[in-house]
SETIRO-6703 format. One record per residue (C-alpha): residue number from 1; residue in one letter; x, y, z. Coordinates in Angstrom, 3 decimals, padded with zeros to 6 digits. Example, Ala and Ser with C-alpha at 12.3 -4.5 7.8 and 13.67 -1.06 7.14 Angstrom:
% SETIRO-6703
    n  res      east     north        up
    1    A   012.300  -004.500   007.800
    2    S   013.670  -001.060   007.140
END
This chain:
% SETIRO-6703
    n  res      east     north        up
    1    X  -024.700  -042.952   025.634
    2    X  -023.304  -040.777   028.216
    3    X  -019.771  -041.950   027.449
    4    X  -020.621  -041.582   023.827
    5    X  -021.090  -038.065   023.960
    6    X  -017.855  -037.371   026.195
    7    X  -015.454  -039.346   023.845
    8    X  -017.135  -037.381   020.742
    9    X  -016.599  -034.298   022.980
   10    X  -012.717  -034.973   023.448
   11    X  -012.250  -035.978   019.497
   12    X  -013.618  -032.842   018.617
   13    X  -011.601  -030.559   021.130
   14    X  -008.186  -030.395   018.714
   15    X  -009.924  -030.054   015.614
   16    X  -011.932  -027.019   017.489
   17    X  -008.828  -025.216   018.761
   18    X  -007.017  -025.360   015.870
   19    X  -010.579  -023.336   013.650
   20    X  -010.057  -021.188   016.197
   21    X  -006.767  -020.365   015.785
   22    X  -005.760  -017.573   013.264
   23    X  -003.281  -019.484   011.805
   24    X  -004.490  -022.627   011.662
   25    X  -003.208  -025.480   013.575
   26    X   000.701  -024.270   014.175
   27    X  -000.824  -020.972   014.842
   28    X   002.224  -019.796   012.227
   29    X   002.316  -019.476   008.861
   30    X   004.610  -018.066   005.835
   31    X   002.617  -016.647   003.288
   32    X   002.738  -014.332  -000.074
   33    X   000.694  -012.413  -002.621
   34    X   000.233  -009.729  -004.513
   35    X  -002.427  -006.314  -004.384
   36    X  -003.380  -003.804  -006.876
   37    X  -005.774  -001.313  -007.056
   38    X  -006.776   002.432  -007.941
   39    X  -004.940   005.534  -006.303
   40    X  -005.696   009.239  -005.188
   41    X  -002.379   011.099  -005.421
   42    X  -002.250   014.282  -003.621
   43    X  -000.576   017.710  -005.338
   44    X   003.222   018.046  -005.838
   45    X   005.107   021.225  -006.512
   46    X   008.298   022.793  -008.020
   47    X   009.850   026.065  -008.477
   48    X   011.069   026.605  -012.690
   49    X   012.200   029.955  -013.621
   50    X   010.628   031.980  -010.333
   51    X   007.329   030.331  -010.909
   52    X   005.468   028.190  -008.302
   53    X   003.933   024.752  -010.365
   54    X   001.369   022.985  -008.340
   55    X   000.381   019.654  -009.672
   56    X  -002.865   017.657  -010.200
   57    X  -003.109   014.437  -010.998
   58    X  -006.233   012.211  -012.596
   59    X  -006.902   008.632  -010.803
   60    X  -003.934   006.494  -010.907
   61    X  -003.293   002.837  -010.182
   62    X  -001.052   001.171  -007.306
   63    X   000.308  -002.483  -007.377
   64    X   002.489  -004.576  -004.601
   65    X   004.034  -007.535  -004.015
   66    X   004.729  -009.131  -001.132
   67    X   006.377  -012.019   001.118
   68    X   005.821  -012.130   004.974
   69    X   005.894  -014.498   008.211
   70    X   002.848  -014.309   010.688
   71    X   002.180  -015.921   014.219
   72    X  -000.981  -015.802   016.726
   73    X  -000.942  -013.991   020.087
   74    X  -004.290  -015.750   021.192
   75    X  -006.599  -017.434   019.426
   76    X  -008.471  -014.538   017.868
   77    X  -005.263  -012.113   017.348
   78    X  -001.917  -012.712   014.952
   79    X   000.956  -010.486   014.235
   80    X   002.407  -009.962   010.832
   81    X   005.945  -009.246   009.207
   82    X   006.109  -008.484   005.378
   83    X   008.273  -006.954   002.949
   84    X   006.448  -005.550   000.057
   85    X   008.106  -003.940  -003.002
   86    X   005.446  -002.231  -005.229
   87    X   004.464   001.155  -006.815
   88    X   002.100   003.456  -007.972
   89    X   001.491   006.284  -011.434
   90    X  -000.764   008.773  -012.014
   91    X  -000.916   011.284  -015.079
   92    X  -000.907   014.813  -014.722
   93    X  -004.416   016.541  -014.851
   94    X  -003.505   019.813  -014.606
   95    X  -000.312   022.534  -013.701
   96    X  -001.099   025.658  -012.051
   97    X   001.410   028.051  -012.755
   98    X   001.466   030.895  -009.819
   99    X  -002.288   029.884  -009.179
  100    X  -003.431   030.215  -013.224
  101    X  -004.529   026.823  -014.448
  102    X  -002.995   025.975  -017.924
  103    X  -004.591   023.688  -020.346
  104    X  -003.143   020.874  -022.078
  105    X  -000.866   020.186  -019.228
  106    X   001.086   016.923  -019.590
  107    X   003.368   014.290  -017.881
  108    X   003.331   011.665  -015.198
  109    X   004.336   011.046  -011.572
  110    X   005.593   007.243  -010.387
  111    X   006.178   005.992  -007.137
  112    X   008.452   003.230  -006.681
  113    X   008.970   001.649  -003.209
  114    X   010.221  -000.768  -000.649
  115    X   008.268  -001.462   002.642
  116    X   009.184  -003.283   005.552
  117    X   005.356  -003.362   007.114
  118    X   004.198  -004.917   010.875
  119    X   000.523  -005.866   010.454
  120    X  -002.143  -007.053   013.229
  121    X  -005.103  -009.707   012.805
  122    X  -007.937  -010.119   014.485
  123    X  -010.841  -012.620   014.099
  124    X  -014.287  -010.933   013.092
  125    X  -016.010  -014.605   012.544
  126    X  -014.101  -017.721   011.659
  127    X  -013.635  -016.761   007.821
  128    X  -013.387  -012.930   008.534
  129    X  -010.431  -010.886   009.624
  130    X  -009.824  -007.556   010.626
  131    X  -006.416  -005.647   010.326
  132    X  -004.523  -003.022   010.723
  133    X  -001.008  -001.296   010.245
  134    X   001.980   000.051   008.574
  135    X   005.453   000.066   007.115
  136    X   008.547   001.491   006.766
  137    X   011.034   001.846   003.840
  138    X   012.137   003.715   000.778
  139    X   010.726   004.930  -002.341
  140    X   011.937   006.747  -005.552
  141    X   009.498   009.601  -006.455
  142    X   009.492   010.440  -010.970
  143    X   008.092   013.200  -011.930
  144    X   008.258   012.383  -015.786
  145    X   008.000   015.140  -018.785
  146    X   006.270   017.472  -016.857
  147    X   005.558   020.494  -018.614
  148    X   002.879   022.718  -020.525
  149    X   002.441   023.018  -024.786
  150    X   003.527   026.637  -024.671
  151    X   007.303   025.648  -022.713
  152    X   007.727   021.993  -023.735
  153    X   009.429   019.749  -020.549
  154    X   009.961   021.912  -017.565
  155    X   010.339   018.939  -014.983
  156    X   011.924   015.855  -015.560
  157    X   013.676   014.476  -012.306
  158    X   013.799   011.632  -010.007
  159    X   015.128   011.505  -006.129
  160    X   014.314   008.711  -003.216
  161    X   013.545   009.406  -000.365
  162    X   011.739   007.897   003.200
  163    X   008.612   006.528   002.472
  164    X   005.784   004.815   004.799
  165    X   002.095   003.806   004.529
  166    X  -000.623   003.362   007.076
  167    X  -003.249   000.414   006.392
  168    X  -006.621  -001.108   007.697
  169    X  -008.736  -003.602   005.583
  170    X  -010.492  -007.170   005.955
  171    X  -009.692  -010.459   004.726
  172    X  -011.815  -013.087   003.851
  173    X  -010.524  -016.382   004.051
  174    X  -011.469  -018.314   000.439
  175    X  -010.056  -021.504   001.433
  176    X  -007.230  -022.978   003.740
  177    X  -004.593  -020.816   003.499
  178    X  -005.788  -018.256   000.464
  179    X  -007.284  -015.212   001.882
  180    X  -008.300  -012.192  -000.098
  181    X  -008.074  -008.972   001.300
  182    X  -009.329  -005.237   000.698
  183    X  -008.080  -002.530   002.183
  184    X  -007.389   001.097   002.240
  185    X  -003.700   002.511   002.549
  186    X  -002.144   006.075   002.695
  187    X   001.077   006.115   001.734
  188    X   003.827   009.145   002.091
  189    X   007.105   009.981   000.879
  190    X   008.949   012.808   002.256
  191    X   011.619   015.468   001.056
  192    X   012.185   014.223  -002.300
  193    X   014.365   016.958  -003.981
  194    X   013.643   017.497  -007.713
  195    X   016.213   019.615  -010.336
  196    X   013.835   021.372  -012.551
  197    X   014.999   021.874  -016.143
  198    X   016.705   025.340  -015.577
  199    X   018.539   023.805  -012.338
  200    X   016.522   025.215  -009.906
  201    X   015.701   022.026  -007.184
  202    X   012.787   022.206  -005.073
  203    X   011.824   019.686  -002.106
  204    X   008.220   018.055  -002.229
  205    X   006.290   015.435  -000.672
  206    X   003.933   012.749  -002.299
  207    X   000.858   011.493  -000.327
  208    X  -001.713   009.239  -001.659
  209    X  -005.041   007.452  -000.398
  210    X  -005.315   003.913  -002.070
  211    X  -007.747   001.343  -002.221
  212    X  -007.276  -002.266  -003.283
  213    X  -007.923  -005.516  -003.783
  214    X  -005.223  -008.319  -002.897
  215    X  -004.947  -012.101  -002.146
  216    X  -002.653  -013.822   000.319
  217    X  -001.489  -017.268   000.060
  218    X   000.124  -019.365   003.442
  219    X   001.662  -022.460   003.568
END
């Protein structure tokens, strides 16, 4: 019996190691997927004829794809490599015009980008992961048909300009190899310069908090 319960003991130990291991039993693995979820865009502003615009913006929606390679450190902790091209849109809510609201304001801002992001894993339980990160890369900033019913169009201008995002979220792992993940990301993009419609160009900055809902496949 004794010698039993070793050679079960010594059968199990490879198939143990490798449920341990993040990764699964190369402790690498190439994966890809796809996220999407709702968005929280912070105010923009432009300059038009002397006047200071500030812009609000209603709940928008953000999407990503996405292709990376991953390996484990230990048993319990992985490191991640992506590239993720995605975007984001919100519509206008409201333009304040010198700090006067003005009804019936109109128009849409997109967000189009390419990250390079470096993400760590860490094992919660054996079908829960932790994570956290960021990336790197470019977007192009639209500010579409801006404007208010009594002046028609006053913005209508794209630029690109650095972008990066900061992440944390928790995936849960379906089956072998399919994990879905949720997670909250703020994203920035920086000194995007805008030509109003009576040429007068004003930098701005776009900041968002986003929340979504994605799935990762590895093979």
């Amino acid at each position: 019996m004794r010698n039993l319960m070793i050679a079960a003991a010594v059968a199990a130990a490879p198939s143990m190691a490798s449920a341990d291991s993040i990764y699964g039993d190369d402790g690498e693995v190439l994966y890809f997927g796809a996220r999407t979820g709702f968005s929280l865009l912070g105010e923009t502003g432009f300059t038009v004829a002397g006047a200071n615009v500030e812009n609000e913006y209603d709940f928008g929606f953000v999407f990503g794809g996405f292709a990376g390679f991953g390996t484990e450190v230990t048993d319990s902790i992985g490191v991640r490599g992506e590239l993720e091209l995605g975007g984001q849109s919100a519509n206008v809510d409201n333009h304040s015009i010198n700090g006067t609201d003005t009804p019936g304001s109109f128009g849409d801002t997109q967000q189009r980008h390419a990250y390079l992001n470096f993400v760590a894993d860490m094992s919660i339980t054996d079908s829960i992961t932790g994570f956290v990160g960021g990336g790197v890369g470019m977007a192009s900033v639209r500010l579409n048909g801006h404007g208010v019913p009594a002046l028609g169009v006053v913005m209508n201008d794209s630029d690109s300009a650095l972008a990066y995002n900061l992440t944390a979220g928790i995936g849960y792992q379906l089956s072998e190899g399919v994990i879905m993940e949720g997670m909250y990301r703020y994203m920035g993009t920086n000194g995007v310069e805008l030509e109003a419609v009576d040429t007068t160009v004003s930098d701005s900055d776009l900041d968002s908090h986003n929340f979504l809902l994605g799935l990762r496949i590895g093979f």
